[in-house]
N, C-alpha and C positions, 0 to 999 in steps of 0.2 A: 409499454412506454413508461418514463419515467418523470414525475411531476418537477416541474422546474421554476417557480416564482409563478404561479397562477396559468402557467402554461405546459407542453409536454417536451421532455429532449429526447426526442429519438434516439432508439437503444444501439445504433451505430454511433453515438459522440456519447454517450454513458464511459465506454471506456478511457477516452482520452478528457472526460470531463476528472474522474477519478487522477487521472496520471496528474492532470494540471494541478487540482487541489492537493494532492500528496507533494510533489515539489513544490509550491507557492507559501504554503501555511507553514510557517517561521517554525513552529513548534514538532514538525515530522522533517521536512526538506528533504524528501526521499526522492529521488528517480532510478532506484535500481529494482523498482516492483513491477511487474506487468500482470494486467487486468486481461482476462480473455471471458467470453462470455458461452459459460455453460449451461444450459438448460435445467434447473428451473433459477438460475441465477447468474453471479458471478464470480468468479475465481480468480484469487490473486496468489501471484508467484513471486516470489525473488530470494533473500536475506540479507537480514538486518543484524545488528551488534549486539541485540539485548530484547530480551522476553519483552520488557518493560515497552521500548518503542514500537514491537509488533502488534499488543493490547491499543496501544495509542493510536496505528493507523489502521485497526480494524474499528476503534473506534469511530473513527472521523470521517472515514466511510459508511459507518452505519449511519452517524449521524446527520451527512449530507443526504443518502439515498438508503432511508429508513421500510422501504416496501420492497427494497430488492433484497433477495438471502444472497446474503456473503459466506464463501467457503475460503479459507485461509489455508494455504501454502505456503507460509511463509515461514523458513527457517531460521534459526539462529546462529550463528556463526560465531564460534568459542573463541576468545580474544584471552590473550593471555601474554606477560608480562613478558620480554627476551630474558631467556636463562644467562647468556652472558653480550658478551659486548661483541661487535660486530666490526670484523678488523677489515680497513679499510689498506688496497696497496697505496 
């Protein structure tokens, strides 16, 4: 279980507690990650646009649920400029 404001959150709403603070927190706004729980922790999947905001919501997950080991999945997804213009009919 996992400690919650002086109380426990059972490790069935762990993952959806994750999903809510990943979309909520103005600084990630992510909901294209899902949280699956692997023994001896948990494991997050999806991708994101940049190294930089993968760090940042492995971050914020360690930092919300600091006794759980976090295994990251999470890709980066190479974003790059259009080579030319996109002709529309």
């Amino acid at each position: 279980m996992t400690e919650q404001h002086g109380g426990t959150l059972p490790d069935e709403y762990v993952e959806a507690e994750i999903q809510r603070l990943l979309a909520e927190d103005p600084s990630v706004a992510e909901q294209g990650i899902t949280v699956v729980r692997r023994e001896p922790g948990l494991v997050l999947y999806g991708e994101v646009e940049s190294a930089h905001r993968r760090e940042e919501i492995l971050r914020r997950v360690a930092e919300r649920f600091p006794d759980e080991p976090i295994t990251s999945d999470i890709g980066v997804i190479g974003t790059q400029a259009p080579s030319q213009a996109e002709e529309l009919p």
